[in-house]
FIMI-463654 format. One record per residue (C-alpha): residue number from 1; residue in one letter; x, y, z. Coordinates in Angstrom, 1 decimal, decimal comma. Each point is the difference from the previous one (the first is absolute). Example, Ala and Ser with C-alpha at 12.3 -4.5 7.8 and 13.67 -1.06 7.14 Angstrom:
pos/code/east/north/up
1/a/12,3/-4,5/7,8
2/s/1,4/3,4/-0,7
//
This chain:
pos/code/east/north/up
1/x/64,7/78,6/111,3
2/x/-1,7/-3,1/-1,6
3/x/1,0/-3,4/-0,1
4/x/1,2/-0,3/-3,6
5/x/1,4/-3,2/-2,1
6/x/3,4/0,0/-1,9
7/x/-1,3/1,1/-3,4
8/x/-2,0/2,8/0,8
9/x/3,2/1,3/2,7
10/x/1,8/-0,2/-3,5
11/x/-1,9/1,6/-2,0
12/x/-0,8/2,9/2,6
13/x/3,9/0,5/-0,1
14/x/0,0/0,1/-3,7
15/x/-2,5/2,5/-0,1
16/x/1,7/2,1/2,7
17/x/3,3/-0,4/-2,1
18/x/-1,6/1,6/-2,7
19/x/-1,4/2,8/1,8
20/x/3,4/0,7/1,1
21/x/1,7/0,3/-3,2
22/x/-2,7/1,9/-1,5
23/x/0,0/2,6/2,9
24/x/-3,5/-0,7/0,4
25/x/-1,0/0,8/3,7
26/x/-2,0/-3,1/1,2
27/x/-2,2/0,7/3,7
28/x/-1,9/-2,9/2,2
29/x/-4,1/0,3/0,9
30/x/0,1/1,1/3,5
31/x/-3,1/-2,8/0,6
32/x/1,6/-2,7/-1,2
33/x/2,9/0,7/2,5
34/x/-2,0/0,7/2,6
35/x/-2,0/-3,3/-0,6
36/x/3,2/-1,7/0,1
37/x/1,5/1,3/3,0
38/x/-3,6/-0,3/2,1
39/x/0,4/-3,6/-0,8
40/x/3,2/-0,2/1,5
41/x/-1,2/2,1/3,1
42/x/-3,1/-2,4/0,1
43/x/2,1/-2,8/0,5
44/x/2,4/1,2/2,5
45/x/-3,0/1,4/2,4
46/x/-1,1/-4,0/0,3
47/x/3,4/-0,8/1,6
48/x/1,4/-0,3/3,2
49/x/0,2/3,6/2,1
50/x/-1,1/1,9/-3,4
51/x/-3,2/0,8/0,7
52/x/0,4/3,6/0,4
53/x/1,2/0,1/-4,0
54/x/-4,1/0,2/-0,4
55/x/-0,2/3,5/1,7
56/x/2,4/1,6/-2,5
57/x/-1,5/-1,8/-3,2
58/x/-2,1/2,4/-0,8
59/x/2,6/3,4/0,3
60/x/2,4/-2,2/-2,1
61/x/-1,5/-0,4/-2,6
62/x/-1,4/4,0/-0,1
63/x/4,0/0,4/0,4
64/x/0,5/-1,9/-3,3
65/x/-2,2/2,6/-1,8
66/x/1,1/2,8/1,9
67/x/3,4/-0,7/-0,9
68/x/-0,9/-0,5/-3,7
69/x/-1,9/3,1/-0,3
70/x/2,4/2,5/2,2
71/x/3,4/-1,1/-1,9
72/x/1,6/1,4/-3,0
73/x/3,3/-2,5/-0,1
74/x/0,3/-3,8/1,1
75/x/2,6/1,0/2,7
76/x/-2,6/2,4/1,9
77/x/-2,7/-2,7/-0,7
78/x/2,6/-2,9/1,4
79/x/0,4/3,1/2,7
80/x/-3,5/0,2/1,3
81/x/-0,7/-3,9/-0,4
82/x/2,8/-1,2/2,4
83/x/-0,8/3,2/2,3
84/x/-3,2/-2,1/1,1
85/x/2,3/-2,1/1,8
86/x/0,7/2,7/2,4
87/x/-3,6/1,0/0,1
88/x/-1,2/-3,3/1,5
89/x/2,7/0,4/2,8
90/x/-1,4/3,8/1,0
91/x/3,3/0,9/-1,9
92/x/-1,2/3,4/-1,9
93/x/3,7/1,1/-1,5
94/x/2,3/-1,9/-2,4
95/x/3,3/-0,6/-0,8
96/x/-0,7/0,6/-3,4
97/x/0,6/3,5/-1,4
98/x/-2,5/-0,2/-3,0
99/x/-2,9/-0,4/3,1
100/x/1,9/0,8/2,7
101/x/-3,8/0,3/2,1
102/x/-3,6/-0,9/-0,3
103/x/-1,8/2,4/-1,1
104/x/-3,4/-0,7/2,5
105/x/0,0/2,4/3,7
106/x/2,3/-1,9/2,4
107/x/-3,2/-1,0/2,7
108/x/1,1/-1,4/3,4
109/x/-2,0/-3,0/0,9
110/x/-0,7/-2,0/3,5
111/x/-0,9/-3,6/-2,4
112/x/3,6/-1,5/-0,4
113/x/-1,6/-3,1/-0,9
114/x/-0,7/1,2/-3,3
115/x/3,8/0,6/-0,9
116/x/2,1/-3,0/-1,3
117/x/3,6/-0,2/1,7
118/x/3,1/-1,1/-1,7
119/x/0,4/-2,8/1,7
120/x/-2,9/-2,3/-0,6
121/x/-0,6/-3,0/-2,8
122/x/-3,6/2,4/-1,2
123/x/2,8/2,7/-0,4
124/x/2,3/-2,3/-1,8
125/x/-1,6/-1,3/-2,4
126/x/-2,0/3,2/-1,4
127/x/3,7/1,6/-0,3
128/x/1,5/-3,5/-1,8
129/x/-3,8/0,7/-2,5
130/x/0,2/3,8/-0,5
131/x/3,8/0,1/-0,8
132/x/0,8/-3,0/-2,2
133/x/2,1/0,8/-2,7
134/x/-2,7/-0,5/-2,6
135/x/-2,8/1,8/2,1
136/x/2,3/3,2/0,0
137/x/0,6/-0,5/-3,5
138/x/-3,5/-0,2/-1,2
139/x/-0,8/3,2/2,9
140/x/1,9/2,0/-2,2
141/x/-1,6/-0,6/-3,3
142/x/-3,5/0,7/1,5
143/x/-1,8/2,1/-2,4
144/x/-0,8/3,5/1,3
145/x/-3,1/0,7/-1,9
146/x/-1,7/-2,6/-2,5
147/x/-1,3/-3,5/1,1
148/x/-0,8/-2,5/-1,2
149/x/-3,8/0,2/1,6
150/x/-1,7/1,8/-3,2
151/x/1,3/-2,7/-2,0
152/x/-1,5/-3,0/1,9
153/x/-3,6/2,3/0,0
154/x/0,1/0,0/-3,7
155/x/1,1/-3,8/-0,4
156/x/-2,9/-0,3/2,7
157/x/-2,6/1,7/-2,3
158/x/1,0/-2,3/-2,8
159/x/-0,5/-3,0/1,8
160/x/-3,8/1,4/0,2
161/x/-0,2/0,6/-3,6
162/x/1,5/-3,3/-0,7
163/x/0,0/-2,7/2,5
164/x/3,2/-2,8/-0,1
165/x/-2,6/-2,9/0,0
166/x/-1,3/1,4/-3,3
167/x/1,5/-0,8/-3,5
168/x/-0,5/3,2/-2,3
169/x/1,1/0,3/-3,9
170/x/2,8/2,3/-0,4
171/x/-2,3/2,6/-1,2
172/x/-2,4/-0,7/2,6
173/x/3,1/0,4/2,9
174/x/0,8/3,2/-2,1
175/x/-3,0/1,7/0,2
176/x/-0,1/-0,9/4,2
177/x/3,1/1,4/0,1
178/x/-0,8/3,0/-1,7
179/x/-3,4/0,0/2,4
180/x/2,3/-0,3/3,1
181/x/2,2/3,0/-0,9
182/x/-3,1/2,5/-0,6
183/x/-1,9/-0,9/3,2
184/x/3,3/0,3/1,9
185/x/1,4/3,3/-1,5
186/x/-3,3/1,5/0,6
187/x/-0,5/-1,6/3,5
188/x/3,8/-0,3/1,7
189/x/-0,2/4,0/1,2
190/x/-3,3/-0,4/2,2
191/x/-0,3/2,5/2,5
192/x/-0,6/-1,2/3,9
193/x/-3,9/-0,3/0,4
194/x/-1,8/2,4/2,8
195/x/-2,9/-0,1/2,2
196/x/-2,6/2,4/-0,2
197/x/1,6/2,0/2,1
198/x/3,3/0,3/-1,5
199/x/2,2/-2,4/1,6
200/x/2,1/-2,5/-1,6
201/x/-1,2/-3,3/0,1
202/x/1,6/-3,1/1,5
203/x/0,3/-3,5/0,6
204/x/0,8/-3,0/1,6
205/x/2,5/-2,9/-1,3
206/x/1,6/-2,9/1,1
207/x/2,5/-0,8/-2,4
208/x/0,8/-3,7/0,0
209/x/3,9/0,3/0,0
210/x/-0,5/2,4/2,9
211/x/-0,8/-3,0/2,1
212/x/-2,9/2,0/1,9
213/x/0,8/3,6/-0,2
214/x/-2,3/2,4/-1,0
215/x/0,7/3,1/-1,9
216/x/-2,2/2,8/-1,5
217/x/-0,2/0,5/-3,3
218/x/-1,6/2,6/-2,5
219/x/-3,3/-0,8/-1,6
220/x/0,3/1,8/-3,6
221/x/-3,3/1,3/-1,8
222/x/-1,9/-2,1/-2,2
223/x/2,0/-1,1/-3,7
224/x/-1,5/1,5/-3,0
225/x/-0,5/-1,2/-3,5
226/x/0,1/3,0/-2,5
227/x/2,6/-2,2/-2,2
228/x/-3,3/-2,2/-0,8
229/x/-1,8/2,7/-0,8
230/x/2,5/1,3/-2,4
231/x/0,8/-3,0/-1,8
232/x/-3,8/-0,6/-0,4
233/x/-0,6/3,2/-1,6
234/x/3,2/-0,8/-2,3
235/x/-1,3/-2,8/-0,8
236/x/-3,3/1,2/-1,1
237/x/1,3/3,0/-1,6
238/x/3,1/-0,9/-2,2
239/x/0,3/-4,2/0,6
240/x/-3,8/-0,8/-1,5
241/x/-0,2/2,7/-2,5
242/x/3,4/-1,3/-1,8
243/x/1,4/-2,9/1,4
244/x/2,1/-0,8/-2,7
245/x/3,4/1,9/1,2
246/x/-0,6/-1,8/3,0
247/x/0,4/-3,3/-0,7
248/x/2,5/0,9/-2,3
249/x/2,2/0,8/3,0
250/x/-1,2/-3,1/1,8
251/x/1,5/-2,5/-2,8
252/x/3,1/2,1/0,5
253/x/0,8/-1,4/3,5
254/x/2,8/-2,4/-0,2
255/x/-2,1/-3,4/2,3
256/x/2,4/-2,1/1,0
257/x/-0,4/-3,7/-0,1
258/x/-1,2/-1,7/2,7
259/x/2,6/-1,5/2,9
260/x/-1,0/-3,5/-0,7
261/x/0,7/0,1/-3,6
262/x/3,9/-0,1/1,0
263/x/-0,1/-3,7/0,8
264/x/-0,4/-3,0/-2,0
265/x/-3,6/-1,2/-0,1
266/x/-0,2/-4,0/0,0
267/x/-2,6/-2,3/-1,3
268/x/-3,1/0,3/2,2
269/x/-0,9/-3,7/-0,2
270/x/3,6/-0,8/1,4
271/x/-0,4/2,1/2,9
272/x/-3,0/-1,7/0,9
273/x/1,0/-3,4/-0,4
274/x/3,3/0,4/1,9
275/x/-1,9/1,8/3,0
276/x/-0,2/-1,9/3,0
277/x/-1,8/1,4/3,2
278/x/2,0/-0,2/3,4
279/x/-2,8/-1,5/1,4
280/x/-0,4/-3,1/-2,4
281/x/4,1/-0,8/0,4
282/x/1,1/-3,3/1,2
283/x/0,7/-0,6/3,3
284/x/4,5/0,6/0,8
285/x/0,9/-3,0/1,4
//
């Protein structure tokens, strides 16, 4: 679902291999797919008699999850994902006997114009994105449970703990890192926050790759520190009153050497004297 060069299609085959012929079960993050595929859909609702593909953006991709979450095998998964085709036509039953239905009340409705029809380029194209060989393929993999999401929270707290733009000492990222995995184990279970009269609070976003749709999203109650208070009080208990042990287990950390010790350093004063800036150059005649 991303536009990937050579290599990396390479190596993601490698790794696959090697999943296979360790019998190691590999599943896909059902928002990275769904990114992937509203993409597509984003594209195809800016062309020619596609407009409609707009309306249905929305229940697709809650179909991508739905179909994740509801599925034990990748044939019922493949089963429910292609059934969407019908759904779009006011088509409720399937051909398919691993979803033969949908499982929504069969409502009658006066609004045709809501309905896709078989016959149309909007109809076309959405069946030629939703059933290409590696779409179905990846459908199937889609990971009924864990995602990916809790993982990109925590990489999230890091980057608060210890910014890209900054350079830290080993020890120094170490200890952030450390930092980063307290505050999120004791924060990443936060209960939904409540008004004073007991109902669940709410708000507004915008996300930018929604392109101006607005969802609701939970506000969680305020993040605690406890972990600071507890490594203060160690600190002050056992580090202070014999520090010897540890810094003796400090030294034992194997630092490795720095990245730019790997290459060859030259002479400084050559470096200067060969450098030449692009805007003193001779004219190219």
């Amino acid at each position: 679902m991303m536009d990937l060069n050579t290599k990396t299609i390479v190596d993601l085959q490698l790794v696959q291999k090697c999943l296979r012929d360790n019998n190691i079960t590999q599943f896909y993050d059902v928002w990275h797919m769904e990114k992937g595929i509203t993409k597509q859909l984003h594209k195809i609702s800016k062309t020619k008699d596609c407009q409609k593909v707009k309306t249905w953006m929305r229940a697709i991709r809650n179909h991508i999850y739905w179909t994740a979450a509801s599925s034990i095998t990748g044939p019922e998964r493949v089963a429910k994902w292609t059934s969407l085709l019908n759904h779009v036509q006011d088509i409720h039953t399937h051909d398919d006997p691993l979803f033969p239905k949908c499982l929504h009340p069969i409502r009658s409705t006066t609004d045709k114009s809501r309905w896709l029809s078989g016959a149309t380029p909007a109809f076309y194209k959405l069946e030629k994105a939703l059933t290409k060989k590696t779409v179905l393929r990846d459908i199937a993999k889609l990971s009924p449970h864990h995602q990916t999401s809790s993982l990109e929270a925590f990489h999230g707290v890091i980057l608060r703990f210890a910014p890209k733009n900054v350079v830290y000492p080993f020890l120094g990222m170490l200890c952030r890192l450390y930092l980063a995995a307290l505050h999120y184990n004791e924060n990443s279970d936060r209960g939904q926050a409540t008004t004073s009269s007991g109902d669940l609070m709410f708000r507004l976003t915008f996300p930018k790759a929604r392109k101006g749709e607005y969802r609701a999203k939970p506000v969680q109650t305020e993040a605690t520190f406890q972990y600071v208070n507890d490594l203060m009080d160690m600190i002050m208990e056992k580090v202070f009153v014999d520090p010897a042990s540890y810094r003796a287990e400090i030294l034992k950390i194997n630092i490795p050497p720095e990245l730019s010790s790997e290459y060859e350093h030259p002479d400084k004063e050559e470096v200067i004297a060969s450098y030449v800036s692009r805007f003193n150059q001779g004219r190219v005649v």
